[in-house]
N, C-alpha and C positions, 0 to 999 in steps of 0.2 A: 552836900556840896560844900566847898570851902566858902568862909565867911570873908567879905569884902571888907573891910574900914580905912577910911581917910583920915591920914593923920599929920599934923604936923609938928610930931614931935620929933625932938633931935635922933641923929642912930645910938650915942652913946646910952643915953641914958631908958631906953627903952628896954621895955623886959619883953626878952623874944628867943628862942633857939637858935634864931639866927639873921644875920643879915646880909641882904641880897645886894650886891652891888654889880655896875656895867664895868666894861673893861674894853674897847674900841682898839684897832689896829690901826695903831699911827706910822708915820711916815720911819720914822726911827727908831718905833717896837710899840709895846703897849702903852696904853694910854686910857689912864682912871677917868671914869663917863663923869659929867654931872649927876648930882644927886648925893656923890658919895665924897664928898669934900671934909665932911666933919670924921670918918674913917680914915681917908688920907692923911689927914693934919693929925690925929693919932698916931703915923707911921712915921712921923717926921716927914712928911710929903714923899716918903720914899717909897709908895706903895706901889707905883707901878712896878720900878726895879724889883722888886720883894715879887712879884708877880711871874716878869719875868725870869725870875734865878729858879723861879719852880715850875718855868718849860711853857708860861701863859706867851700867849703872841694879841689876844682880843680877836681871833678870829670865830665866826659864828658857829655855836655850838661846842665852844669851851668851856669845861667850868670847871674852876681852880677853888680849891676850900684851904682854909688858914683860918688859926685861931686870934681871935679877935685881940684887939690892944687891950692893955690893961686899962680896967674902970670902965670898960663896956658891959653893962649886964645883958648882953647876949654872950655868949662862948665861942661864936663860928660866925664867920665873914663867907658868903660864899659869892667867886666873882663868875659872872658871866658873861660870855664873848658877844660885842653888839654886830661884830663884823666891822667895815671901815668908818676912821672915824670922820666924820662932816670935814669940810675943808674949811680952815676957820679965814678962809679969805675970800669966802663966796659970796657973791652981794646980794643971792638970791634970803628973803628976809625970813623965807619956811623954812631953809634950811636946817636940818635937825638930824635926830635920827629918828628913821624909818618906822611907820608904826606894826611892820612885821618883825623886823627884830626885837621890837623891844616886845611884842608880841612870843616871839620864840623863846627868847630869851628868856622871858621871865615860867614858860611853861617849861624849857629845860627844868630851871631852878624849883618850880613846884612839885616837877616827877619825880624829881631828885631829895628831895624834903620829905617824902613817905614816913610817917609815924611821928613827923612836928607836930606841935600843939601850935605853935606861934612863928609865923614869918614878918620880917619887915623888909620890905619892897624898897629900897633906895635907888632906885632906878631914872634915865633921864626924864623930870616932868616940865612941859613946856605948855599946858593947856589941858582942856578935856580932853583930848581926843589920844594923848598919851596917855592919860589916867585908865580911859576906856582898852587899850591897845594891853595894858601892863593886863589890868586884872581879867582879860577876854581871857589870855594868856595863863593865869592861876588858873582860871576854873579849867579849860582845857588840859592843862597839862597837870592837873592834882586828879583828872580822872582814870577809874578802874572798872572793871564788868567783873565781878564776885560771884554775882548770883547763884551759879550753879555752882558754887565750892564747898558742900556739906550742907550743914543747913545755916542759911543766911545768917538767922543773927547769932548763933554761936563761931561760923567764918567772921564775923563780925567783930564778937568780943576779941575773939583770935589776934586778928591782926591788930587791936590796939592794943592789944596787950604785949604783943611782941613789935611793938612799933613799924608795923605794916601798912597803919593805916593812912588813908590820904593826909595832908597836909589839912590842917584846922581852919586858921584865921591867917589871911594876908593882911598887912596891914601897909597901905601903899601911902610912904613917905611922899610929901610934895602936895598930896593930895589937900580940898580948903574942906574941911565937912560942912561948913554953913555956907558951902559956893553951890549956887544951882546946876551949875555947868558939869561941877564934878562930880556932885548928885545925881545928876542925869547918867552921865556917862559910864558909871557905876550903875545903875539901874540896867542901863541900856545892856550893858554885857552878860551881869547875869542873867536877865531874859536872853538875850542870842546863847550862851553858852549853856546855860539850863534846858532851853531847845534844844539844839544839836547834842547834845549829852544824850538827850532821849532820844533822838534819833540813832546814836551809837549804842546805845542800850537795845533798840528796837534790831537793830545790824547784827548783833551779836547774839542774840535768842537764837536758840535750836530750833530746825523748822519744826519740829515736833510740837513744840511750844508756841510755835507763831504762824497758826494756819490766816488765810482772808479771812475766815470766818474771827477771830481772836484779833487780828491786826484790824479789823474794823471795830470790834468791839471797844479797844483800847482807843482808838480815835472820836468812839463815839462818849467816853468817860470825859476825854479830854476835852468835847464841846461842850458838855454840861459843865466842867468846871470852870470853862472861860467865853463862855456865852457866844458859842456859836453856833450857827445852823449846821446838821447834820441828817445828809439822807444815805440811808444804805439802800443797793439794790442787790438781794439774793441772786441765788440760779435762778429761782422761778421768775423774777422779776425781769431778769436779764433775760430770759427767754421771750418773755412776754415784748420786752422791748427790742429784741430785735437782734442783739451784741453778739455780735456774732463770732467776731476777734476775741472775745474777753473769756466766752462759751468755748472756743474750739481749743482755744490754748490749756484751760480747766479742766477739761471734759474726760482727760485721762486720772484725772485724780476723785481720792472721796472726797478730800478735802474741796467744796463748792468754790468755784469764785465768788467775787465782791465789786461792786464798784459803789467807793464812798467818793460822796461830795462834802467841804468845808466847807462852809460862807460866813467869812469875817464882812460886818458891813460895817462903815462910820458914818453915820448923820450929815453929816457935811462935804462925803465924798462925792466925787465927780468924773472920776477916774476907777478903772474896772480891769484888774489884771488877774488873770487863770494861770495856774502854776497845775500839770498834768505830770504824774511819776509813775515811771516802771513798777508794779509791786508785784514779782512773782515770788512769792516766798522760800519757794525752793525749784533749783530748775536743773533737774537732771537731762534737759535735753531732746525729752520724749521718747517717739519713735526715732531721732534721729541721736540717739543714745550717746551722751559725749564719753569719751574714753577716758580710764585708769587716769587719776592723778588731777583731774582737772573738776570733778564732782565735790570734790570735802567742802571748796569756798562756797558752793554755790545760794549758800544761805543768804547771801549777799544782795542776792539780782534782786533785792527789794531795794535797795538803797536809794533810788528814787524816787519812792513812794515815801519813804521813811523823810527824805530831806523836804520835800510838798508837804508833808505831815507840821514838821517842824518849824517850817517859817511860814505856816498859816497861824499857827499859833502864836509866834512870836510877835506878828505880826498884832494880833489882837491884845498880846500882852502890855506890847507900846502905846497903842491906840493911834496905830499912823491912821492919817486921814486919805485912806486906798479902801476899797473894796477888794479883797482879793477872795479869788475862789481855789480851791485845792481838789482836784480829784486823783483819787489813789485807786489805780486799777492793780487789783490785786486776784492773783492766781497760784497756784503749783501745776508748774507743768512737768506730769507723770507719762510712762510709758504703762499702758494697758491694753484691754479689748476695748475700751472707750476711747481711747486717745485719736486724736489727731493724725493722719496718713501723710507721709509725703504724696502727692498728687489728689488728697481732697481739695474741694472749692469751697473756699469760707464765705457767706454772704455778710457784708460788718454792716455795723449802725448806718453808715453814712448811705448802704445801698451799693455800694461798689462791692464786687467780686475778686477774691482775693484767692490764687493757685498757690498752695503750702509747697514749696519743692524742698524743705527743712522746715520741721517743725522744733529745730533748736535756733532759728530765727523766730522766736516767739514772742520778743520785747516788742519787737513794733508791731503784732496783732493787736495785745491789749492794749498797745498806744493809741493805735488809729482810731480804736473804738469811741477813747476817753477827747482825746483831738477833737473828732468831731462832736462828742456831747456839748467838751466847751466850748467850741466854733456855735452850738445854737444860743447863747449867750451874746453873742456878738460884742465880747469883751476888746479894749483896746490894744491888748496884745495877751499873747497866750506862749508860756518857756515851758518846756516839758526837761523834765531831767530821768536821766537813765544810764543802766551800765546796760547799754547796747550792743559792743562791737568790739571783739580780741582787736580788731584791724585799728581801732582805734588807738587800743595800749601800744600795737604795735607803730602805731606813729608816732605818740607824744610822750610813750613813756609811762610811768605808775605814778607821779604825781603830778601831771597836768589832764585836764580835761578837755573837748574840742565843743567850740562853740560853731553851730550852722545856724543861717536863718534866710529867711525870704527876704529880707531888707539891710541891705547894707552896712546903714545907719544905728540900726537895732541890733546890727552883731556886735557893731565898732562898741556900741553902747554897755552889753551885757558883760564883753569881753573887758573893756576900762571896768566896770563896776567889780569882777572877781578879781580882776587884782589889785583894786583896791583896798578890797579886806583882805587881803594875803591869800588867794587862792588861784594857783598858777593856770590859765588856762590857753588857750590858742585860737585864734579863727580859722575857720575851716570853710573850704569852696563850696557848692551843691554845682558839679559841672552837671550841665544839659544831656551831654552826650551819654552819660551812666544812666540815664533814665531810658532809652532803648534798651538795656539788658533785660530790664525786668516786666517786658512784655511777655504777653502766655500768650498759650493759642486757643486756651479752653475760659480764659477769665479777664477779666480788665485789666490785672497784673498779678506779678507774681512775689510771693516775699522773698526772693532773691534774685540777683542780678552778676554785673562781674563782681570773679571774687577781690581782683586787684581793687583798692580805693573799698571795701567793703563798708567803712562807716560811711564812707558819705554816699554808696548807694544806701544804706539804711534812713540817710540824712533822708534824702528824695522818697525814697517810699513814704515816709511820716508827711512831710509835705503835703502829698495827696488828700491827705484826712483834713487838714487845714482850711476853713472854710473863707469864700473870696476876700478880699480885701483886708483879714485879718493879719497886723503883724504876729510874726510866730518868732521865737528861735530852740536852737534844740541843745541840750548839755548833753553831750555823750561822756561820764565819769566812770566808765568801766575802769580805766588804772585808777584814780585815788579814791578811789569808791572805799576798797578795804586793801588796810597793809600790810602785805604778809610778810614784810622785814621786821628789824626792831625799832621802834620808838624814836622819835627826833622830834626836836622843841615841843609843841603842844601837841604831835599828832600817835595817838599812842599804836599801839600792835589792834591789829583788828579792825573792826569800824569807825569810819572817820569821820562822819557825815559832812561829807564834800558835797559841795551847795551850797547847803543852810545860807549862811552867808552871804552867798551871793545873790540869792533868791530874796533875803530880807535886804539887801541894800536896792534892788528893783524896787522893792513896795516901798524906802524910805522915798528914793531918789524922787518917784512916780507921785509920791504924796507932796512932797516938794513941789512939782510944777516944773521938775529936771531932766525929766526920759521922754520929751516930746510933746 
């Protein structure tokens, strides 16, 4: 992964590939960000003009390269779009720029940098919480998935040899190395972003590669190395127990299902939150066989599991003063003579009776299962994330997610907190009246209902598992789950681990004394 350092040395005189400068969209064209003052006074202050003559405007997701002034030992200036620039007549005293742009912004500039040795960051710094925003932003946007490209470390020497390879060392100007705050916040990133990196690594494995049986295994490496509790429960064990979602969904595959628990605890917490993910590692559909063309992503449907993986750990990496628990219910659900029927009766964990009338409704079997295990916890609130629902993509699009819950307050809450770290999401209704569809007549309900509003009948059948008085809410991330266009600012092709993020801003907020 790219190397973080705080510096605050001038841009001229630093020895680097390159330097990173903002570029804002002002009222009367471009306009050079803070940060990059000592570059402009090199241009004779003309560097916006010099910007614009070569087609820059500072709008988000531009980036304009020129070579550097004379006496800079870098060679390359590279400017990037912040989008607009602050109003410098706002009285409001935050006013700044945005800590997703500069977020974006500085992950354009790192993707774009493939096979640097050295960056320097001159970007606008106003506190930690830019210092944190910039380098969140390197590490996501200097990431690649190689793995499977020949054998590793010969793809490896490869690409630095032919300068392919990720971006080295950022070195982010503004930045105080003997300041706690920017210490911190530089710690902070590469824990979140060294998480979710692994969760996009986890997204991108071949299912061939990444059965429950392996994706538990990997979770269970990762407790040993960061000192957590870790229980797996096999087939046998899941039988034994009762799971009956988790079993019927598996059942058509050799690959067994899994259900892992994570238990981060802190000595001093007092507060108890459950984070439960989708992990079907590959989901052709089953008996209700999805058609041509919509199979290749399917490696995906883990992506919930994968982001519960990620900010359990991240979580412990911090040492927030939360307990939080992660269970990854993990499956492949296959079409065989074992599988799963449309019109069998599932019996799940909780005792409730469940009529399959599609068994490519299969996210919220193993949901329910895993719901109710953490409902016997009787934790203060309980976010399950998953790629649920086309119906979902079909409302909000490929990069927003929809946020449901049993409490109002808890939606408004989860919804503020992802977009606060830059992750577009939406609140979503659970109407009453969608919960009549998904009456049977042979079972307590059924995993389908109408198909119009499909995520948020999926919303209400997960509900069900939810045990009384517990707050719940639910991410449905099936769009920005994984992306099957090209690359923009930090979010690359492929897996994206959408959550993460927003999953460890819960566990900060909640360790603060903030989410209720």
């Amino acid at each position: 992964m790219t190397a973080l350092t705080l510096s605050t040395a001038a841009a001229p005189g630093l020895r680097a590939d390159a330097i990173v400068i903002g570029v804002a969209k002002g009222a009367q064209g471009p306009v050079v960000a803070p940060g990059a003052e000592a570059v402009d006074k090199a241009y004779d202050g003309k560097l916006a003009g010099v910007l614009e003559t070569l087609g820059a405007s500072g709008a988000e997701g531009e980036l304009t390269k020129l070579p550097a002034p004379a006496g800079f030992k870098a060679p390359l200036v590279v400017a990037v779009g912040l989008g607009p620039a602050p109003d410098a007549e706002d009285e409001d005293e935050d006013a700044g720029y945005d800590a997703e742009a500069l977020r974006r912004a500085a992950g354009l500039a790192a993707r774009t940098l493939i096979g640097s040795r050295k960056a320097a960051f001159a970007l606008p710094v106003d506190g930690p919480g830019a210092i944190g925003a910039i380098g969140e932003g390197v590490l996501l946007g200097a990431y690649s998935f190689d793995a499977y490209k020949g054998n590793a470390q010969e793809a490896a020497n490869a690409k630095a040899k032919n300068g392919k390879a990720p971006l080295a060392e950022a070195a982010l100007l503004g930045g105080k190395p003997r300041d706690a705050a920017h210490k911190g916040a530089v710690a902070r990133a590469l824990a979140v972003a060294e998480e979710l990196n692994r969760a996009r690594d986890l997204i991108n494995m071949p299912p061939n590669d990444l059965t429950p049986a392996i994706f538990a295994g990997i979770a269970q490496a990762a407790a040993k190395e960061h000192g957590l509790k870790v229980q797996v429960l096999d087939d046998k064990a899941l039988v034994k127990g009762g799971y009956g979602g988790i079993l019927g969904v598996g059942g058509g595959s050799a690959a067994t299902p899994r259900l892992v628990k994570l238990s981060y605890k802190h000595p001093k917490a007092d507060k108890h939150l459950a984070f439960v993910g989708k992990g079907i590692t590959y989901d052709s559909g089953g008996i209700s066989l999805k058609p041509a063309g919509h199979n290749e992503t399917m490696k995906c449907d883990m992506s919930g599991a994968a982001a519960v993986f990620a900010a359990v750990v991240a979580a412990a990496r911090l040492g927030l003063e939360v307990n939080v628990t992660g269970w990854l219910a993990l499956a492949e659900n296959m079409p065989s003579g074992s599988a799963v029927r449309p019109g069998d009766v599932l019996r799940m964990y909780s005792g409730k009776t469940v009529e399959v009338l599609n068994t490519d409704a299969e996210g919220r079997l193993v949901l329910a299962d895993a719901l109710w295990a953490a409902s016997q916890e009787t934790p203060d609130a309980i976010v399950d994330v998953a790629t649920l629902t086309g119906a979902m993509m079909l409302a909000l699009g490929s990069r927003t997610f929809g946020v449901m819950a049993n409490d109002d307050a808890f939606r408004s809450a989860v919804h503020e907190a992802a977009e606060e770290v830059g992750e577009p999401a939406w609140p979503m209704p659970l109407p009453e009246h969608l919960r009549k569809g998904m009456e049977s007549q042979v079972a307590d309900l059924a995993n389908m209902g109408e198909r119009m509003g499909g995520g948020l009948v999926a919303g209400l059948f997960l509900r069900e598992f939810v045990g009384d008085g517990i707050t719940w809410a639910h991410l449905d991330i099936a769009g920005p789950a994984f992306n099957e266009g090209g690359p923009f600012g930090y979010t690359p092709k492929g897996g994206t681990g959408s959550a993460v993020r927003t999953l460890v801003r819960l566990a900060e907020l909640t360790a603060a004394g903030d989410l209720g």
